[in-house]
C-alpha atoms as an extended CHARMM CRD file, in Angstrom:
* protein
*
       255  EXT
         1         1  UNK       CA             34.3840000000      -26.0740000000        2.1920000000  PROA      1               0.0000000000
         2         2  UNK       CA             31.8240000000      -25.7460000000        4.9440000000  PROA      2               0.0000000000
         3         3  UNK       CA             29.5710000000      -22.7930000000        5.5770000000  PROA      3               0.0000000000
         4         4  UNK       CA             31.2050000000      -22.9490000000        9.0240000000  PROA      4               0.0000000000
         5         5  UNK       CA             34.6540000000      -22.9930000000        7.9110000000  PROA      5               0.0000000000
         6         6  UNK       CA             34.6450000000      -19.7490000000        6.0740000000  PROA      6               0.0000000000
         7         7  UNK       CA             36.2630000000      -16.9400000000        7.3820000000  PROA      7               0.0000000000
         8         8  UNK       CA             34.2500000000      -13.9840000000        8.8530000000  PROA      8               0.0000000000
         9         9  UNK       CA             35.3470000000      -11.6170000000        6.3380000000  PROA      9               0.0000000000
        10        10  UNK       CA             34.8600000000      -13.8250000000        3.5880000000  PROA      10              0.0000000000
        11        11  UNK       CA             30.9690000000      -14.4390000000        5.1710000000  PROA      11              0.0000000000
        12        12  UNK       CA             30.8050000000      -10.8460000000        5.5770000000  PROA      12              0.0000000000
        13        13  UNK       CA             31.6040000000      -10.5340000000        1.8630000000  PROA      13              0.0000000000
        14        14  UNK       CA             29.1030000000      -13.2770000000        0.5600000000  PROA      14              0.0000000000
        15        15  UNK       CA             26.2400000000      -11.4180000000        2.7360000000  PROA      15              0.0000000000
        16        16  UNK       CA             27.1480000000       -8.0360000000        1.1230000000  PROA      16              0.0000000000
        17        17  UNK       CA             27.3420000000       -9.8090000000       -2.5110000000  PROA      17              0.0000000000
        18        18  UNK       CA             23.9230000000      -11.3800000000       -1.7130000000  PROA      18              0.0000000000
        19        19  UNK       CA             22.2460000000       -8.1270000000       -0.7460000000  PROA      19              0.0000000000
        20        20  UNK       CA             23.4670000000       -6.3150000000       -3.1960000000  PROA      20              0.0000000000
        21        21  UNK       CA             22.0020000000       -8.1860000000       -5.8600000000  PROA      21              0.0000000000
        22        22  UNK       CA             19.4020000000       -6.4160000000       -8.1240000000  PROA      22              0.0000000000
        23        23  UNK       CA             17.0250000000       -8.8910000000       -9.4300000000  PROA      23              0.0000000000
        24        24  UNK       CA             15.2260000000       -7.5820000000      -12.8470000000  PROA      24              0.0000000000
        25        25  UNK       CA             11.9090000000       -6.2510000000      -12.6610000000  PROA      25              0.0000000000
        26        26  UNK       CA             10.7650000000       -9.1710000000      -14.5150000000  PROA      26              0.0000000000
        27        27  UNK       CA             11.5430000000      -11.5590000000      -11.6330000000  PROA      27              0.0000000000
        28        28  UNK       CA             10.3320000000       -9.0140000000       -9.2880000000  PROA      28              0.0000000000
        29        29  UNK       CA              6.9270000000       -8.4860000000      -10.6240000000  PROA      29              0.0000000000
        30        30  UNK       CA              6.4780000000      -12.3440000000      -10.7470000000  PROA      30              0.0000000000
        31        31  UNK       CA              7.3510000000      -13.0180000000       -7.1980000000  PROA      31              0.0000000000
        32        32  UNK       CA              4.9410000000      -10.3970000000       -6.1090000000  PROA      32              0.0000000000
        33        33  UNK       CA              2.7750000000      -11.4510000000       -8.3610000000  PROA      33              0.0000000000
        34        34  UNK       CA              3.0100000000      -15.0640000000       -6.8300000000  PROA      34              0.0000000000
        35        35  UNK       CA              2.5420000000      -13.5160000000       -3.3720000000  PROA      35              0.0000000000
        36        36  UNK       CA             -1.2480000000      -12.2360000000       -4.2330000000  PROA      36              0.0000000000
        37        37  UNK       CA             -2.0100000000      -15.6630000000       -6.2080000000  PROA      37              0.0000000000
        38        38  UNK       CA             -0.9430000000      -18.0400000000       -3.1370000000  PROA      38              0.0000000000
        39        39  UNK       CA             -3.5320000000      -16.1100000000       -0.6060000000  PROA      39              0.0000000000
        40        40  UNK       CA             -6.0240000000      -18.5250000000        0.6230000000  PROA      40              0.0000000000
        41        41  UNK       CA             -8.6700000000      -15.8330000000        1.2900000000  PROA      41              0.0000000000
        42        42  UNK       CA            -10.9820000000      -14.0600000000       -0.8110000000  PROA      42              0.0000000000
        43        43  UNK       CA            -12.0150000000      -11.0980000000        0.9560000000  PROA      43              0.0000000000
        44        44  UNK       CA            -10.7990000000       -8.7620000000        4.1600000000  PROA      44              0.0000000000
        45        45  UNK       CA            -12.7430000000       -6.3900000000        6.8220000000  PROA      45              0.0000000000
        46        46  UNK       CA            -10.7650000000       -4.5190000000        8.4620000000  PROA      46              0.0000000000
        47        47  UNK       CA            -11.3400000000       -2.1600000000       11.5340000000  PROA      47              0.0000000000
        48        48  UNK       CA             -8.7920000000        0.7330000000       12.8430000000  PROA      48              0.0000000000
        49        49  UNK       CA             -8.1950000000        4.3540000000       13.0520000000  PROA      49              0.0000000000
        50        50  UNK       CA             -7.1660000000        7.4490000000       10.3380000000  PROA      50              0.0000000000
        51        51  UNK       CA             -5.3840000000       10.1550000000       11.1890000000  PROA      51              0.0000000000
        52        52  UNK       CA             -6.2880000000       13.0270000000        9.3120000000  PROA      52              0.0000000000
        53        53  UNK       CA             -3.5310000000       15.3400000000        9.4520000000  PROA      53              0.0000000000
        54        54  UNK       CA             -4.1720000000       18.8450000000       10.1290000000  PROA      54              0.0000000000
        55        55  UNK       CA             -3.9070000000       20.1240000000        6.6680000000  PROA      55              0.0000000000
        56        56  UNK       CA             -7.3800000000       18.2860000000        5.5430000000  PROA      56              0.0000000000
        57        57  UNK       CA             -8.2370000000       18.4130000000        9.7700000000  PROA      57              0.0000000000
        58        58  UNK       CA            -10.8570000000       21.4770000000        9.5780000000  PROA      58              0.0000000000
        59        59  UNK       CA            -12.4080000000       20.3530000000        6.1960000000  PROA      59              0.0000000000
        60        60  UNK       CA            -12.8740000000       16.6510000000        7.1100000000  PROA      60              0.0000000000
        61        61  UNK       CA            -14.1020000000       17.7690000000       10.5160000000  PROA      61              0.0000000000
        62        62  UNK       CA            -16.4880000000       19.9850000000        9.0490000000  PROA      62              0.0000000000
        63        63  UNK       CA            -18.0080000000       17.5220000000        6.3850000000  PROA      63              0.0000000000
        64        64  UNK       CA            -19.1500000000       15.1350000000        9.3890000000  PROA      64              0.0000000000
        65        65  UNK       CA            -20.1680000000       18.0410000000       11.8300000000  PROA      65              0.0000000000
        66        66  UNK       CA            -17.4640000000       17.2020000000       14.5120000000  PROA      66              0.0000000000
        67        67  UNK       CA            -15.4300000000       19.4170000000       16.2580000000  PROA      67              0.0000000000
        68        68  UNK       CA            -11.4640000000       19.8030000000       15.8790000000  PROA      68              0.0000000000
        69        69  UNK       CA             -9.1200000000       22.6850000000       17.2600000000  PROA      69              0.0000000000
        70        70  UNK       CA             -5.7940000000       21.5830000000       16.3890000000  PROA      70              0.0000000000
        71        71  UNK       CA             -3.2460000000       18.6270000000       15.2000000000  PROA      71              0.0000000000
        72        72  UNK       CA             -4.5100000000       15.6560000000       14.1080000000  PROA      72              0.0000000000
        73        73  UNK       CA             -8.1540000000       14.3070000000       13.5820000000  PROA      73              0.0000000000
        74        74  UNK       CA             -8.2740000000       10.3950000000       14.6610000000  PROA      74              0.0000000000
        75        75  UNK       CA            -11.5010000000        8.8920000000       13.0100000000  PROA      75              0.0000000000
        76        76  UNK       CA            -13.1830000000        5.2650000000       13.0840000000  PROA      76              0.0000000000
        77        77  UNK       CA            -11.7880000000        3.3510000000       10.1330000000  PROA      77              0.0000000000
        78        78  UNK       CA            -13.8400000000        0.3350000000        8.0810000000  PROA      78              0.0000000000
        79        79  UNK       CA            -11.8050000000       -1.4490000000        5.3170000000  PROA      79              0.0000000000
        80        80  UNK       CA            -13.8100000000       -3.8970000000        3.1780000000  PROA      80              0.0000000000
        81        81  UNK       CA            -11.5420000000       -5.8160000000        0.5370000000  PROA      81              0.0000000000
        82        82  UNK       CA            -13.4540000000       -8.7360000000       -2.2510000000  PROA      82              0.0000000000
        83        83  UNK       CA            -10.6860000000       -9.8070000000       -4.6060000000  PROA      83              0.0000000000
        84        84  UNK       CA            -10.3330000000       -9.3920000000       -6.8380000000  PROA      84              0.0000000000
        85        85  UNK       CA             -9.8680000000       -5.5310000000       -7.3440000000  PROA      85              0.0000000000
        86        86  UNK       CA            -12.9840000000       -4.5630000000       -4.8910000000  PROA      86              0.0000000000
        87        87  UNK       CA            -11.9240000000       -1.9930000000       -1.8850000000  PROA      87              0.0000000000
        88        88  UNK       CA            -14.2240000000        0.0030000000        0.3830000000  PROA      88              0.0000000000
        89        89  UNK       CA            -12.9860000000        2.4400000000        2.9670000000  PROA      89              0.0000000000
        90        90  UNK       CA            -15.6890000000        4.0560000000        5.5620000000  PROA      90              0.0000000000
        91        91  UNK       CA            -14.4780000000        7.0060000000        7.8030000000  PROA      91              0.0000000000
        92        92  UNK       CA            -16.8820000000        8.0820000000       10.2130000000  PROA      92              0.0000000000
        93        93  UNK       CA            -16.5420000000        9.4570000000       13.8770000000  PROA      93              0.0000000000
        94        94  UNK       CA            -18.7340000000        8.3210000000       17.1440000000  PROA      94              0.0000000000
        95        95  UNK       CA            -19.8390000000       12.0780000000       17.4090000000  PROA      95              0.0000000000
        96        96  UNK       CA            -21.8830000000       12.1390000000       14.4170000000  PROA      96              0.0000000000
        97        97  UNK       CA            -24.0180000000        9.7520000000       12.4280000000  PROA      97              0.0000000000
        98        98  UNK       CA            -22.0610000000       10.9750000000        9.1010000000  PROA      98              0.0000000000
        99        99  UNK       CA            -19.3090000000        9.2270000000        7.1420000000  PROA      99              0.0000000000
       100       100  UNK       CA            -16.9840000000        9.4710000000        4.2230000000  PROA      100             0.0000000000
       101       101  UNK       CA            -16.8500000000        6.5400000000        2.3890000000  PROA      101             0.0000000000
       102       102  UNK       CA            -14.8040000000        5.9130000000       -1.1580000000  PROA      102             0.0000000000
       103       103  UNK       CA            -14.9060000000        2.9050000000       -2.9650000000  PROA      103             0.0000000000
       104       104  UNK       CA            -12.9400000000        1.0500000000       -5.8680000000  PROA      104             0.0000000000
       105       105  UNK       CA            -14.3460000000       -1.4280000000       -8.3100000000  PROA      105             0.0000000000
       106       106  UNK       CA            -12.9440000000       -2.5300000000      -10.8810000000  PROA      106             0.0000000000
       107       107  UNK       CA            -10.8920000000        0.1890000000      -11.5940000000  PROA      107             0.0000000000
       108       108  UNK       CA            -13.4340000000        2.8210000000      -10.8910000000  PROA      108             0.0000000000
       109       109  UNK       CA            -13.8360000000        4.6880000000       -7.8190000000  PROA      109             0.0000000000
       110       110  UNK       CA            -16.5060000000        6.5030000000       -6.1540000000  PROA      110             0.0000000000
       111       111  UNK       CA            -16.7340000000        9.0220000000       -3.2970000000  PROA      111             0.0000000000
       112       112  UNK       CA            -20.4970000000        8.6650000000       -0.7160000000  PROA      112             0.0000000000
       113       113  UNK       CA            -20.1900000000       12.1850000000        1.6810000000  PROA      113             0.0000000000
       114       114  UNK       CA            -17.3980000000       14.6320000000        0.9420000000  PROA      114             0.0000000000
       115       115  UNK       CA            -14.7750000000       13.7220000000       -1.8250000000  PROA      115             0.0000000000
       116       116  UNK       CA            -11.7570000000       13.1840000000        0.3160000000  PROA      116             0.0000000000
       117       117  UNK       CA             -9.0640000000       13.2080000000       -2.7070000000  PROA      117             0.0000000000
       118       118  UNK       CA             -6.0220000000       11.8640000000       -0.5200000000  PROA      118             0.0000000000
       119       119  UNK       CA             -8.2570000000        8.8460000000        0.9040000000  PROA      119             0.0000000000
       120       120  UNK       CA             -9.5070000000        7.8260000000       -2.8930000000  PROA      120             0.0000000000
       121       121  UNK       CA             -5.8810000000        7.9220000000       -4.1030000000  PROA      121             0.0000000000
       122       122  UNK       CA             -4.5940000000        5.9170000000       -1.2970000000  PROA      122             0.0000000000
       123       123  UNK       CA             -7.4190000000        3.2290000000       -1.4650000000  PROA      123             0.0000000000
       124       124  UNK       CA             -7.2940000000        3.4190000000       -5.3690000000  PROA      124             0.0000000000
       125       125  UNK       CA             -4.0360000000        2.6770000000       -5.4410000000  PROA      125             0.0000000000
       126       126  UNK       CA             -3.5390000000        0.3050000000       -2.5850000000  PROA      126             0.0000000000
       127       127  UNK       CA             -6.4860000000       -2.0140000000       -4.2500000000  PROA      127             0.0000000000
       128       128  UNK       CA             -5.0160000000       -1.7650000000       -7.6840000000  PROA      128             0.0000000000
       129       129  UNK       CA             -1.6640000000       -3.7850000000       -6.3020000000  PROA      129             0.0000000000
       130       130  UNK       CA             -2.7770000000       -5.3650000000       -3.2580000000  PROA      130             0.0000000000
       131       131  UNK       CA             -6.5150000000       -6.1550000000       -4.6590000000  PROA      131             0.0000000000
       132       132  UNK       CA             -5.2290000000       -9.0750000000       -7.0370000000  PROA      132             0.0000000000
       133       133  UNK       CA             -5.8690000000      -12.3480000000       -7.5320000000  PROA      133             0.0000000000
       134       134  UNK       CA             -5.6910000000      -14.5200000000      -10.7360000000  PROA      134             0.0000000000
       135       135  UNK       CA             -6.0840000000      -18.5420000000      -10.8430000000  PROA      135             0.0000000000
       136       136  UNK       CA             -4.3100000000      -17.7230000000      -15.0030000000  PROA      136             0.0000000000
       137       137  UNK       CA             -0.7440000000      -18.3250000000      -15.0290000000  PROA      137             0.0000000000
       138       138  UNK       CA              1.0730000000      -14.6570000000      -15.4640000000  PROA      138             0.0000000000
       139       139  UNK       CA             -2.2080000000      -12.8850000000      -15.4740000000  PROA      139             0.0000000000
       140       140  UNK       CA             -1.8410000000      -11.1200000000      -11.9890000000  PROA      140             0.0000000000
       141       141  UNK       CA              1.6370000000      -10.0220000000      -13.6000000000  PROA      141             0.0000000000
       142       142  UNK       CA              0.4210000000       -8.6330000000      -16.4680000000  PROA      142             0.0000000000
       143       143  UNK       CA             -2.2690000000       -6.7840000000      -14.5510000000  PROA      143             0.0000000000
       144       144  UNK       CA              0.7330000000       -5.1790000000      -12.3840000000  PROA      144             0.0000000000
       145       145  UNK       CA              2.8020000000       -4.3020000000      -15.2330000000  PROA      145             0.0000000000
       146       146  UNK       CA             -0.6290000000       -2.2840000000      -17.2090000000  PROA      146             0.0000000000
       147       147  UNK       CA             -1.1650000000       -0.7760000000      -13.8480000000  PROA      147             0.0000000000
       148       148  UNK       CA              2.2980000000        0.8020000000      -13.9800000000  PROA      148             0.0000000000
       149       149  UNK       CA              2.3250000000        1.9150000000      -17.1570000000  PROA      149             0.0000000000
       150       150  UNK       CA             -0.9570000000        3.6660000000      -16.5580000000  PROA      150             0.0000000000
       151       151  UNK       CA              0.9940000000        5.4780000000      -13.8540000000  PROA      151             0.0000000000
       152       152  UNK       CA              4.1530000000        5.8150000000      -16.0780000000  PROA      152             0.0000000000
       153       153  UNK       CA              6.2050000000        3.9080000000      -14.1050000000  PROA      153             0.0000000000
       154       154  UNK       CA              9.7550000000        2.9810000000      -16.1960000000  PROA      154             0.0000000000
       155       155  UNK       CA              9.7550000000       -0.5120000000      -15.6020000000  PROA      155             0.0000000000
       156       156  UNK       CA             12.8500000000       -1.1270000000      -17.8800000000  PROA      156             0.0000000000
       157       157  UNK       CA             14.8230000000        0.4940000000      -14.7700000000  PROA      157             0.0000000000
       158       158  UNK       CA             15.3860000000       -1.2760000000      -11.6260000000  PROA      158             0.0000000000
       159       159  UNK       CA             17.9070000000       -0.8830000000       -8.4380000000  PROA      159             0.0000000000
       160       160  UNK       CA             18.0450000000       -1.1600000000       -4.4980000000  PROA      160             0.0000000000
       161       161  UNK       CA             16.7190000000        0.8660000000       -2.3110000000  PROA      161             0.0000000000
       162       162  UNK       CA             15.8470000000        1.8370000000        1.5800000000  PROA      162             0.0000000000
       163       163  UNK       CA             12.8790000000        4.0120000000        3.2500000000  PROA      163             0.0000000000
       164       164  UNK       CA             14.0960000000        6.9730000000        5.0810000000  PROA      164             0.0000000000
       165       165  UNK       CA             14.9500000000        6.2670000000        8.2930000000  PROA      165             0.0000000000
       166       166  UNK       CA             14.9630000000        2.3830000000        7.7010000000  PROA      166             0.0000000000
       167       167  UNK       CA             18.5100000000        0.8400000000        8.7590000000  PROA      167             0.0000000000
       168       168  UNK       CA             17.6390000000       -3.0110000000        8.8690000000  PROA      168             0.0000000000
       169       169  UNK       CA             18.6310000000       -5.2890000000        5.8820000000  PROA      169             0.0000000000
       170       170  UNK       CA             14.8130000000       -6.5350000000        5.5810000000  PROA      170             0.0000000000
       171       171  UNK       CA             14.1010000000       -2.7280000000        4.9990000000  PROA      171             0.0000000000
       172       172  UNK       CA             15.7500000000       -2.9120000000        1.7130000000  PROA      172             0.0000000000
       173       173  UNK       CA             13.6410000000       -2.5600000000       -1.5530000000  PROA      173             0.0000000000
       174       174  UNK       CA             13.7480000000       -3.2040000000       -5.1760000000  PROA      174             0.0000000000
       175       175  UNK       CA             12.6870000000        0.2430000000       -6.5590000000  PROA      175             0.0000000000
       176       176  UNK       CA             11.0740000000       -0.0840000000       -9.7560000000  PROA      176             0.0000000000
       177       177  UNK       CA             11.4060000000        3.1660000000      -12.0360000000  PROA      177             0.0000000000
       178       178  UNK       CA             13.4730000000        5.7260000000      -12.6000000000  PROA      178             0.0000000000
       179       179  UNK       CA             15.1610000000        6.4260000000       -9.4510000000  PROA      179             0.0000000000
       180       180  UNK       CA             15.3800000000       10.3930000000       -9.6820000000  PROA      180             0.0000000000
       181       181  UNK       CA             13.5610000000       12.0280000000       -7.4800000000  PROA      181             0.0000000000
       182       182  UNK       CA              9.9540000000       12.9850000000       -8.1520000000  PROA      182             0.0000000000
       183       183  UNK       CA              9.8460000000       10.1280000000      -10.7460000000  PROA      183             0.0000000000
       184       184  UNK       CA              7.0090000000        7.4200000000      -10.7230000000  PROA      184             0.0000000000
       185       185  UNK       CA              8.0870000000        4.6000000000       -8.8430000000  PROA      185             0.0000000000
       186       186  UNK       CA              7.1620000000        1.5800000000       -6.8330000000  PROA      186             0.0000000000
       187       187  UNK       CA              8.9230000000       -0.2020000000       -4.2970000000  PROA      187             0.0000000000
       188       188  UNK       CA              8.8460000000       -4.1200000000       -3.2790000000  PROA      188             0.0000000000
       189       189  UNK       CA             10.3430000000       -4.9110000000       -0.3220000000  PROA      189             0.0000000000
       190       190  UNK       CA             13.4020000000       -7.2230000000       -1.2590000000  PROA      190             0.0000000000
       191       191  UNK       CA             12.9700000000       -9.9880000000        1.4640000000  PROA      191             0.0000000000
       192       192  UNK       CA              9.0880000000      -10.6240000000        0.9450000000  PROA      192             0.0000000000
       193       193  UNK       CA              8.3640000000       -9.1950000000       -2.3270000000  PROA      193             0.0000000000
       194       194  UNK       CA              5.3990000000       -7.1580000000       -1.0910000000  PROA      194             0.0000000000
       195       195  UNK       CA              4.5720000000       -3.2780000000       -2.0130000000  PROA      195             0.0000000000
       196       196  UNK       CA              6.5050000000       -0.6050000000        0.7080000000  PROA      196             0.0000000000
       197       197  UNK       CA              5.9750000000        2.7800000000       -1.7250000000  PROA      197             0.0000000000
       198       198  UNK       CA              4.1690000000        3.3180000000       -4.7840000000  PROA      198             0.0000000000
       199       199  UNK       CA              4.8440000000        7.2880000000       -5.6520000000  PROA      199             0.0000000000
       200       200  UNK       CA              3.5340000000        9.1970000000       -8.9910000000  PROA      200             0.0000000000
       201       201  UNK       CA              2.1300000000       11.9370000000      -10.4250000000  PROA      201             0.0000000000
       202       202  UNK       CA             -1.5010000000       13.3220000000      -11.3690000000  PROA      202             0.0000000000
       203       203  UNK       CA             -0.8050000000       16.6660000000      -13.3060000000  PROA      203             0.0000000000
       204       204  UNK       CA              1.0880000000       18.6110000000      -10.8830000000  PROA      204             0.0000000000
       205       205  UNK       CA              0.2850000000       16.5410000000       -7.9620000000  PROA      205             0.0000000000
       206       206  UNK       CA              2.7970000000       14.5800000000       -6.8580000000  PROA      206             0.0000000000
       207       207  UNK       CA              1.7480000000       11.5600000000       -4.7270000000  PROA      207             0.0000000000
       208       208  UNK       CA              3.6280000000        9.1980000000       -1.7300000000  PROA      208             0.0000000000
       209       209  UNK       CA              1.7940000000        6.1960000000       -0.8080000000  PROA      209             0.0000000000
       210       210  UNK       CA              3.5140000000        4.0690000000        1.7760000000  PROA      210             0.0000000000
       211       211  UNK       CA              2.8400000000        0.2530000000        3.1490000000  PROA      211             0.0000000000
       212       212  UNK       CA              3.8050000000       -0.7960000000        6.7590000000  PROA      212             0.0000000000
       213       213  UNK       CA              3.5110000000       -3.8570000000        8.5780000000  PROA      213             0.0000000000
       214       214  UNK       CA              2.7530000000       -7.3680000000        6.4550000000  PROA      214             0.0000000000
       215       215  UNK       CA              3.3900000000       -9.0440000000       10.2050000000  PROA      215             0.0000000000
       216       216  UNK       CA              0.1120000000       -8.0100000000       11.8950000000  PROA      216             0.0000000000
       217       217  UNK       CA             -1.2610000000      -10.9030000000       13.2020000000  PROA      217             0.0000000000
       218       218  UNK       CA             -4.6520000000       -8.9330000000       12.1440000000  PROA      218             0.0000000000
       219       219  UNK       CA             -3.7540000000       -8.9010000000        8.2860000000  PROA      219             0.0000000000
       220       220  UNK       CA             -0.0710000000      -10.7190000000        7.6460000000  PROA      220             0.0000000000
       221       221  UNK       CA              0.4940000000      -10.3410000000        3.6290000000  PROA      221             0.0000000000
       222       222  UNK       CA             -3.0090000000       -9.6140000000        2.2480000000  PROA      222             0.0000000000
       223       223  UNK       CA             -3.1430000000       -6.0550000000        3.5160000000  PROA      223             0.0000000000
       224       224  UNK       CA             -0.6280000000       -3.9510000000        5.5800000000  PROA      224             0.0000000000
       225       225  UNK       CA             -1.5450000000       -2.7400000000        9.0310000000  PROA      225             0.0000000000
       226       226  UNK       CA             -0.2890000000        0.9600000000        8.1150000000  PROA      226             0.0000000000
       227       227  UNK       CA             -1.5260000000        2.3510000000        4.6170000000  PROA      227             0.0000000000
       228       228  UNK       CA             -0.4570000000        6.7150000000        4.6050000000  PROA      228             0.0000000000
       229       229  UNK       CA             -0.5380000000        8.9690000000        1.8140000000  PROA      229             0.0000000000
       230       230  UNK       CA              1.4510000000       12.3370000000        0.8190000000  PROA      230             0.0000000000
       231       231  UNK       CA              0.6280000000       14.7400000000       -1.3140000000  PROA      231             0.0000000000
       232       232  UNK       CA              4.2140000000       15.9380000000       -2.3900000000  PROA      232             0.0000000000
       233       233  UNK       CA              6.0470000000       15.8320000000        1.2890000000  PROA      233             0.0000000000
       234       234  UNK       CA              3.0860000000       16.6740000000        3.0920000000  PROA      234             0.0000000000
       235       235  UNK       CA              1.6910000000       14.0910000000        5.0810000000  PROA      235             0.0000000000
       236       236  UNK       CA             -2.4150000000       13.7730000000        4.2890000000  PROA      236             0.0000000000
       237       237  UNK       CA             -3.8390000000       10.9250000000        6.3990000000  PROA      237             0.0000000000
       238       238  UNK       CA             -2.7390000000        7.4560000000        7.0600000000  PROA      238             0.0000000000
       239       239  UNK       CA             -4.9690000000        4.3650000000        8.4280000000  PROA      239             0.0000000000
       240       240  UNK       CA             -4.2300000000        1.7210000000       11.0280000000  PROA      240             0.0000000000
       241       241  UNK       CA             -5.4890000000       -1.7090000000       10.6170000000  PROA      241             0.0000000000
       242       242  UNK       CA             -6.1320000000       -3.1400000000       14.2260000000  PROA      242             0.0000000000
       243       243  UNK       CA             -8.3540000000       -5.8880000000       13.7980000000  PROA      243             0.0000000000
       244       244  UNK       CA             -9.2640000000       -8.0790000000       10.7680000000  PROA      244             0.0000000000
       245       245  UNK       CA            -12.1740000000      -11.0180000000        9.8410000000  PROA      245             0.0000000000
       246       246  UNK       CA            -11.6360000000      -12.8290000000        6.7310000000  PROA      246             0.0000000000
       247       247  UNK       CA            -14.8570000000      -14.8210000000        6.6250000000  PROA      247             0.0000000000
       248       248  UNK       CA            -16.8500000000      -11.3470000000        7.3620000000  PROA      248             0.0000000000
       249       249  UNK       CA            -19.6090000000      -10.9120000000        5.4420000000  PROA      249             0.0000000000
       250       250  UNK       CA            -19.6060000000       -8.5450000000        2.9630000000  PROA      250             0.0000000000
       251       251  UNK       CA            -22.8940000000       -9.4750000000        1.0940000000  PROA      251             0.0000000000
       252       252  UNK       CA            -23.8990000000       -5.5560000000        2.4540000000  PROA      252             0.0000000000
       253       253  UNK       CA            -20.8820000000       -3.2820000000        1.5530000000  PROA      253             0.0000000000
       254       254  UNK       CA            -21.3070000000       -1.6160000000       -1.6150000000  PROA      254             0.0000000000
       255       255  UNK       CA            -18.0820000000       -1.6910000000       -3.4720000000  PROA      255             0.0000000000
């Protein structure tokens, strides 16, 4: 029978079928996985904005000898990205000649100015799942698969999902982990098998860090345009990608 011959309830029930289909992490993991290995570029700068939210405001403010009275502090953002696994984030404000810089290579990360803790976490992370590339066959995987396990991420447990406030179908994610609250977990969205939420914990320090946007003309897949961190349900900082080079050169950043 043709598509167009089926009866609107019986398409409606096909569509709900199809979306409600859980594919095992397995699959997942290799189709994001497959995402990062198809990029045709090898490296990323990035300019924007952070918003510092008031919580870290006065102390962030302070560090670069700026001035701030109340809600939140909007800074100068520079994103460097080498894959793989090379990230460099550079905050810095056009009334002072300071900065606060973090950088992650190969698995290590290290703070120049003040030791902004939500910023490392967010760019740690962020370059630990977005920051790969492999040319081996099931490498890039493998490297996603360690990486959760280092953050004790139950990868045996998978399910559907949606970000608050999210009511279109492409919103839906695979959520990878146990699914109770305040358990590690990451999130791939289900239509383009790219990271939306990657949430664990340090000690008592619970951590939300979200990715928004893979249709910025700026960045498409290889980076999102929004990249914003929580520390439990309060919202630290978050930075906005508005323009991007990939043939920058990056011969100068220090990663």
């Amino acid at each position: 029978m043709a598509l167009s011959n089926v009866p609107p309830f019986m398409k409606a029930k096909v569509a709900a079928l199809l979306l409600a289909y859980v594919m095992p992490t397995g699959g997942v993991l290799k189709r994001f996985a497959a995402s990062r290995d198809d990029l045709n570029v090898t490296q990323l700068k990035a300019s924007g904005v952070a918003a510092v939210s008031p919580v870290l405001a006065k102390d962030v403010a302070s560090s670069l000898g700026v001035n701030w009275n109340s809600g939140e502090l909007t800074l100068n953002a520079v994103l460097s990205v080498r894959f793989p696994g090379r990230c460099r984030i550079d905050l810095s404000s056009p009334d002072s000649t300071k900065t606060i810089s973090v950088a992650v290579s190969a698995g290590k990360k290290h703070f120049e100015g003040a030791e902004l803790a939500p910023l490392g976490v967010a760019l740690e992370q962020a370059c630990a799942i977005l920051a790969l590339k492999s040319g081996e066959d099931g490498s890039t995987r493998e490297a996603l698969l360690k990486h959760l396990g280092s953050l004790k991420v139950e990868t045996k447990y998978v399910s559907l999902a949606r970000l608050d406030g999210a009511v279109s179908s492409t919103a839906v994610s695979y959520l990878i982990g146990n699914k109770t609250e305040g358990e590690p977990q990451l999130w791939v969205s289900k239509d383009r098998f790219l990271p939306t939420r990657l949430r664990f914990n340090e000690g008592t320090t619970a951590w939300d860090v979200r990715f928004s946007d893979y249709t910025s003309q700026a960045t498409g897949e290889v980076w999102p345009r929004v990249l914003e961190i929580s520390k439990g349900n309060e919202p630290q900082l978050r930075v906005m990608v508005l323009s991007a080079d990939n043939k920058a050169d990056l011969s100068q950043v220090k990663f």
